[in-house]
LUMSE-240559 format. One line per 3 residues: number of its first residue (from 0); for each residue x, y, z of N, C-alpha, C, CB. Coordinates in steps of 0.2 Angstrom, whole numbers. Atoms other than C-alpha are relative to their C-alpha. Glycine has a CB too. Example, Ala and Ser with C-alpha at 12.3 -4.5 7.8 and 13.67 -1.06 7.14 Angstrom:
# LUMSE-240559
0) 4,-6,0,62,-22,39,4,6,0,-5,0,6 ~ -4,-6,-1,68,-5,36,-4,5,3,2,2,-7
This chain:
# LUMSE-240559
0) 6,3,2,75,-34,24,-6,4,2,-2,-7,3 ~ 7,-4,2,59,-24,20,-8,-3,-1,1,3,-6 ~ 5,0,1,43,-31,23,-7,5,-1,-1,-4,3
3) 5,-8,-1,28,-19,18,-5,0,5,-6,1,-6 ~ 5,2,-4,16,-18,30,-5,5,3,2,-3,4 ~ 4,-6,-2,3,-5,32,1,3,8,-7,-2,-1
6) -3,0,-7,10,5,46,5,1,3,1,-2,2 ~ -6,3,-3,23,-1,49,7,1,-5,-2,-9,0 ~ -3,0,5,34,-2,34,-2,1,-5,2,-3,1
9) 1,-2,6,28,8,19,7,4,-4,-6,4,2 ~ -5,-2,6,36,13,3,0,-6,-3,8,2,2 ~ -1,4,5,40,3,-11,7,3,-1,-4,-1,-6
12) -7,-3,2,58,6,-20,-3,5,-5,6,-6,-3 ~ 1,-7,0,60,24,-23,-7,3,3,0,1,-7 ~ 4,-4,-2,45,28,-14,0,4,5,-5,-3,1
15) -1,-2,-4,43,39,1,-1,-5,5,-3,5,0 ~ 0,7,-6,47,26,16,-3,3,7,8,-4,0 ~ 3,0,-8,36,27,35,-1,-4,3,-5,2,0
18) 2,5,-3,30,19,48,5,-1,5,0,-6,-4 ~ -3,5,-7,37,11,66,5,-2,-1,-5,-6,2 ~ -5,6,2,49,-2,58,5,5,-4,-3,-8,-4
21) -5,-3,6,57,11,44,3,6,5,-6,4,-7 ~ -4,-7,-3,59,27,56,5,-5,7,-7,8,5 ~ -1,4,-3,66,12,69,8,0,-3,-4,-5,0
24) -5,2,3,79,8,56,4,6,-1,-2,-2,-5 ~ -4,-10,-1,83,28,53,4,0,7,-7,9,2 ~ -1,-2,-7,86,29,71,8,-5,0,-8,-4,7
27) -7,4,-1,99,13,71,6,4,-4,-1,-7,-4 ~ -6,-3,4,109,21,55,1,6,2,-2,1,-8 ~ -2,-8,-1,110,39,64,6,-3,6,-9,6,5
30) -5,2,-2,119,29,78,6,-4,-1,-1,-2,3 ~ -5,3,2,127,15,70,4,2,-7,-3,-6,0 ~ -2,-4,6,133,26,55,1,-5,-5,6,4,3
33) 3,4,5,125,13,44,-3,3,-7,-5,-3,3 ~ 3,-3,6,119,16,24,-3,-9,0,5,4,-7 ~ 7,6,4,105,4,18,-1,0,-6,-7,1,1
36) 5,1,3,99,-3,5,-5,-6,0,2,1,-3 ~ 6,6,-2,82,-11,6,-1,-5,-6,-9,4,3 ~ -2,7,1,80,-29,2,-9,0,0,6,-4,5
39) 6,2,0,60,-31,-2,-4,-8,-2,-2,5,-3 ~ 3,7,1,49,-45,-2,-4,-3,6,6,-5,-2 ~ 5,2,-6,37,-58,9,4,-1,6,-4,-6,0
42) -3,2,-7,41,-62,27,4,-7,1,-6,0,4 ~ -2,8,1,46,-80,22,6,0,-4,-6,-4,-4 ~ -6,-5,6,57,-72,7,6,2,4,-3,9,-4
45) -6,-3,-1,68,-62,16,3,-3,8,-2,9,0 ~ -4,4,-4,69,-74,31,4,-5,-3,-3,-3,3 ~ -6,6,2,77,-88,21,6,5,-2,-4,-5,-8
48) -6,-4,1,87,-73,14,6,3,6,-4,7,-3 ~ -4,0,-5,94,-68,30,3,-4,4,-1,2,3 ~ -3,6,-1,96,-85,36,8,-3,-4,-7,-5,-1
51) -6,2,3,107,-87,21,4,5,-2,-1,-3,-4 ~ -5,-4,0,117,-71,22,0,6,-6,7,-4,0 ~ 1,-5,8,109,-62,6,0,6,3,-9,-1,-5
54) 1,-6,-3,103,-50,18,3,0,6,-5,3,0 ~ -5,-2,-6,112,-43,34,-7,1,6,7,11,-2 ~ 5,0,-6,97,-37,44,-8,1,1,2,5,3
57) 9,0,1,76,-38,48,-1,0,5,-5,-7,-3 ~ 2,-2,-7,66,-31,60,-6,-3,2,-2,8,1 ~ 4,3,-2,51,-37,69,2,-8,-1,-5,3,-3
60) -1,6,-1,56,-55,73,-1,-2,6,5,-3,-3 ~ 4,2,-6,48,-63,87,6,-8,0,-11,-2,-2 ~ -2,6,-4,59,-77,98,1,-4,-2,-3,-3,4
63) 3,5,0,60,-92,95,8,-4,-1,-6,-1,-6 ~ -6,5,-1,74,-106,100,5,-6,-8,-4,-7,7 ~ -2,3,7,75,-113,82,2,5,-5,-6,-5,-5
66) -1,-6,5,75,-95,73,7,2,5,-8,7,-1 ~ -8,-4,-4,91,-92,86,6,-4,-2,0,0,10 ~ -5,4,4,100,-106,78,3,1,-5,-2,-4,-1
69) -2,-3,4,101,-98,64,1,8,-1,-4,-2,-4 ~ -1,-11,-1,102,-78,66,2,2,7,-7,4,0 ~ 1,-5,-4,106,-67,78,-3,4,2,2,2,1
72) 6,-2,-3,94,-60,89,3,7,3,-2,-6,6 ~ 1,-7,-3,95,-40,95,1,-2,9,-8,3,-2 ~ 0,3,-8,99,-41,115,-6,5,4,9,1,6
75) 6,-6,-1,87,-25,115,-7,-1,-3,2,6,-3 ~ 6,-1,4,68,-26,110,1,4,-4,-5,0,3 ~ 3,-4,4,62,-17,96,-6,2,2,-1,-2,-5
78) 8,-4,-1,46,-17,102,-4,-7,4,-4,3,-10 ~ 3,5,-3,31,-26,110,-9,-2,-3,-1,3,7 ~ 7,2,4,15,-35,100,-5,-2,4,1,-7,-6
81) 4,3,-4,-2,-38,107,-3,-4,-3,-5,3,4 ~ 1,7,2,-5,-56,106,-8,0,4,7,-6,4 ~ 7,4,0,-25,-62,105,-4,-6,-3,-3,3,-1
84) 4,6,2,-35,-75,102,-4,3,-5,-4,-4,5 ~ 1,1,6,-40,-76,84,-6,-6,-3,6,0,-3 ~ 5,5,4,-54,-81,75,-4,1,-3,-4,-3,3
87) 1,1,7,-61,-86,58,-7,7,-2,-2,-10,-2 ~ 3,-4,-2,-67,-69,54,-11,-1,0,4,4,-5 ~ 7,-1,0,-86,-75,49,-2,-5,5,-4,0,-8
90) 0,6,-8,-85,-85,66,-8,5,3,10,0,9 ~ 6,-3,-3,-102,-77,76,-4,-1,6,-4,-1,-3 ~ -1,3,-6,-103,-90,92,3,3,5,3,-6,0
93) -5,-2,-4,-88,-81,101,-2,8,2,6,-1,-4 ~ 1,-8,-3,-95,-63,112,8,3,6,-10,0,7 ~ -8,-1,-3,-76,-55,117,-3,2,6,6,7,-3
96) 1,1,-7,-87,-49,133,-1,-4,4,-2,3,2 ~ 3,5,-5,-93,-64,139,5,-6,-2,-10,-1,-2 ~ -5,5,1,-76,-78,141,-4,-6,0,6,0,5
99) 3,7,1,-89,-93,143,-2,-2,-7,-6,0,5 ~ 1,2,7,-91,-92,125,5,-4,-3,-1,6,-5 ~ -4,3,1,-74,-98,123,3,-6,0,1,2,0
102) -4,6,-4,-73,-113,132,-3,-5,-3,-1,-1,8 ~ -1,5,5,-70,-128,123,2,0,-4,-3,-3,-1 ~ -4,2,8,-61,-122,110,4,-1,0,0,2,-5
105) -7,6,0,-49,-129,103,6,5,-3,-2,-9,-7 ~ -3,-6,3,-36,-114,100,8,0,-1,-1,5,5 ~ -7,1,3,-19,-115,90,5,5,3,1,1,-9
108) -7,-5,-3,-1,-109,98,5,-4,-6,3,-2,11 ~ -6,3,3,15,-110,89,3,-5,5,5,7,-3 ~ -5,4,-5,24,-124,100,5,2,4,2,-5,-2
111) -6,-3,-1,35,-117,112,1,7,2,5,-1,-5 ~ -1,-6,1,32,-100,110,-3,3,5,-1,1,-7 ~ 3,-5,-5,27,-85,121,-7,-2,-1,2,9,-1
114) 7,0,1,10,-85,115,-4,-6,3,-1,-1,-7 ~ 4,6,-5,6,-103,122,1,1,7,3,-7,-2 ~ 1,0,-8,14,-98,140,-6,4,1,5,4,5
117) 5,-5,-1,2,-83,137,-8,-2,1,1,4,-5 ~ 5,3,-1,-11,-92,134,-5,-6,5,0,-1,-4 ~ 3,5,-6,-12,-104,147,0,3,6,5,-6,2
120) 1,-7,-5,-10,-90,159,-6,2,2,3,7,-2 ~ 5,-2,1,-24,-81,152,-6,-4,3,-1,0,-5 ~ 6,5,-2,-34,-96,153,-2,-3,7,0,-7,-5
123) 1,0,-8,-31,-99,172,-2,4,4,4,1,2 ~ 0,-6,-4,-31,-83,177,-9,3,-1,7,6,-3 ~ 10,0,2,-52,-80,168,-4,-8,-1,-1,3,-9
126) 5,6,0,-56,-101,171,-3,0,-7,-6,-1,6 ~ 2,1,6,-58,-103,154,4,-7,-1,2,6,-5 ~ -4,8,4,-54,-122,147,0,0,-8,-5,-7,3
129) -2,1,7,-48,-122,130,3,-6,-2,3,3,-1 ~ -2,4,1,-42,-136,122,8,5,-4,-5,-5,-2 ~ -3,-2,6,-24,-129,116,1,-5,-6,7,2,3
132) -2,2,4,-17,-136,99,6,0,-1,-2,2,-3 ~ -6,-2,3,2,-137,95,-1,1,-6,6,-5,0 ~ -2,0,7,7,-131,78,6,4,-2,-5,2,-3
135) -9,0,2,24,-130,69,-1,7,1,4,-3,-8 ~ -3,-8,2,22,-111,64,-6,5,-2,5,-1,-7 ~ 6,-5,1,8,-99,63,-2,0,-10,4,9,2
138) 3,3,8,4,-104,42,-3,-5,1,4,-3,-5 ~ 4,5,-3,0,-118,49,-8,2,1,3,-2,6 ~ 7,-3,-3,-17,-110,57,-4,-5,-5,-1,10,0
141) 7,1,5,-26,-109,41,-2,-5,-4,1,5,-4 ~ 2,8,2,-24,-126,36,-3,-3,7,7,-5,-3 ~ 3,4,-6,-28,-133,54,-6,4,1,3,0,7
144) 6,-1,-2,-44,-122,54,-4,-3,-6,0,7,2 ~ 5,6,2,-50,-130,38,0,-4,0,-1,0,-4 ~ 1,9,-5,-46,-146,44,-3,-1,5,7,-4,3
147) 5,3,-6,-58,-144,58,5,-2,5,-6,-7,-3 ~ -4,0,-3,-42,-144,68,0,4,9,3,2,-5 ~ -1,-5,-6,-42,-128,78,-6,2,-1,5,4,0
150) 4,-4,0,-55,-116,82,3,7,0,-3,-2,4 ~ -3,-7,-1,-45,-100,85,6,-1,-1,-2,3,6 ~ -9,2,1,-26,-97,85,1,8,4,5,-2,-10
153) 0,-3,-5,-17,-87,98,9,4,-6,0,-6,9 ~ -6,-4,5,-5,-72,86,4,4,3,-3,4,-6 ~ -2,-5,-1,4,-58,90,-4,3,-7,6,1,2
156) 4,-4,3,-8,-45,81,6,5,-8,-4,7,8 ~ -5,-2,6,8,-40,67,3,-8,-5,8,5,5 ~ -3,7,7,11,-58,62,-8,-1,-2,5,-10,4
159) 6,1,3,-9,-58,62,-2,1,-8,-4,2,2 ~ 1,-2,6,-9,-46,49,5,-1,-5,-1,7,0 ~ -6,1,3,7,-51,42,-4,-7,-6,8,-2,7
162) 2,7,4,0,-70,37,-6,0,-2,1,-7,5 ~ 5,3,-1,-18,-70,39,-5,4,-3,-1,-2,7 ~ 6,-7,2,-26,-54,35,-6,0,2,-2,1,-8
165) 4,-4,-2,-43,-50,33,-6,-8,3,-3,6,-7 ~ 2,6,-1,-48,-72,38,-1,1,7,5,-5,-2 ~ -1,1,-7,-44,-67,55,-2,4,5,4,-1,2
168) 0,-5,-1,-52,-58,68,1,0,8,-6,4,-2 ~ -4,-1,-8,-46,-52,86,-4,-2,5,1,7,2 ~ 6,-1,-5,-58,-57,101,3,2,5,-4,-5,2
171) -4,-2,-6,-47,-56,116,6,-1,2,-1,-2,4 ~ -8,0,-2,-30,-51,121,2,-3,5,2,6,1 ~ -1,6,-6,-23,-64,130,10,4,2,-1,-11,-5
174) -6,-4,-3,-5,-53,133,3,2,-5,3,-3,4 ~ -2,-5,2,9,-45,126,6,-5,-4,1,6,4 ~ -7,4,0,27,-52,119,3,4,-3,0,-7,-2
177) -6,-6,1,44,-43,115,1,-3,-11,9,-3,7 ~ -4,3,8,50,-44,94,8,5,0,-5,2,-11 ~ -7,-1,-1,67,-42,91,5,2,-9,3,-7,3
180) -3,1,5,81,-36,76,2,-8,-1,5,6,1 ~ -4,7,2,89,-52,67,5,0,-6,-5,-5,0 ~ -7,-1,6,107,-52,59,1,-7,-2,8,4,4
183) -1,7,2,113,-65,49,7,-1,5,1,-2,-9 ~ -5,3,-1,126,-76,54,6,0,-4,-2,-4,2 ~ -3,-1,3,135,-73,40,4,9,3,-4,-2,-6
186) -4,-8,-4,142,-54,50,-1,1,7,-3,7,-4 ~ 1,-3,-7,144,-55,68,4,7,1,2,-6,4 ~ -2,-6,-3,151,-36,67,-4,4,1,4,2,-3
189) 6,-3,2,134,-31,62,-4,0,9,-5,-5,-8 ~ 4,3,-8,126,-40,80,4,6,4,3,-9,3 ~ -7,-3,-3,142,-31,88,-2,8,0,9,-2,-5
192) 0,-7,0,138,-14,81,-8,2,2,3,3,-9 ~ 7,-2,-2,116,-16,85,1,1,7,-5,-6,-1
């Protein structure tokens, strides 16, 4: 699976391919004496596609106890995303040096996930009182912020840009968290040979 992502994973099919996640992938097929071919599309696309065995393997995937149900998970990071508090980019109340701006708001985590231990940390460790928010899944956000839901939402800075683009903007890094390869379940020799 091939998402684009400035950076990260450039190229289209036949293009010249770069980025973090692409030379990542070089790296695996030098060891695991792997040939590719890439499988493009959104982030949503080619997860339902690996969940259902279309495709064999996607990089960048972040944790999660219900995405482990369905896929296998890498036992090695890929890598590490800085996770911050986000907020609606023409927001203008919120100064990133001064934390008393943020208190009382009302700030979206994905339920469960690193990002909310992180954030409750954060907010301990700088007395900041937020009100957190559950929410099923980072898509979520942008309907809970026009519903006067949330006020901010707590991302890793690659699913920011991934879901939310230019709506969202960074104010304070509230920590860090691991993503991971993820093989279908349809080829546990593939897991075997990562």
């Amino acid at each position: 699976g091939y998402v684009l992502e400035d950076g990260y994973q450039e190229g289209k099919e036949g293009e010249y391919k770069t980025g973090y996640g692409y030379e990542y992938y070089q790296k695996l097929s030098y060891y695991a004496n792997w040939e590719y071919k890439y499988v493009y599309g959104s982030y949503s696309e080619l997860m339902e596609q690996l969940e259902s065995g279309e495709i064999d393997i996607m990089g960048n995937l972040y944790y999660t106890e219900e995405l482990a149900e369905k896929i296998y998970y890498s036992t090695e990071e890929q890598g590490r995303d800085n996770c911050y508090i986000y907020i609606p980019a023409d927001c203008t109340y919120v100064d990133p040096a001064d934390y008393s701006t943020l208190e009382g708001m009302r700030i979206g985590v994905v339920d469960g996930s690193d990002e909310h231990q992180m954030l409750k940390k954060w907010c301990a460790d700088n007395d900041v009182n937020c009100k957190i928010v559950q929410c099923s899944n980072t898509i979520s956000f942008a309907s809970a912020i026009s519903s006067d839901v949330i006020d901010g939402a707590v991302m890793g800075s690659v699913v920011a840009q991934r879901e939310m683009g230019d709506i969202w903007k960074p104010v304070v890094r509230v920590g860090s968290t691991p993503f991971y390869f993820g093989v279908t379940k349809e080829k546990p020799t593939i897991i075997k040979e990562l």
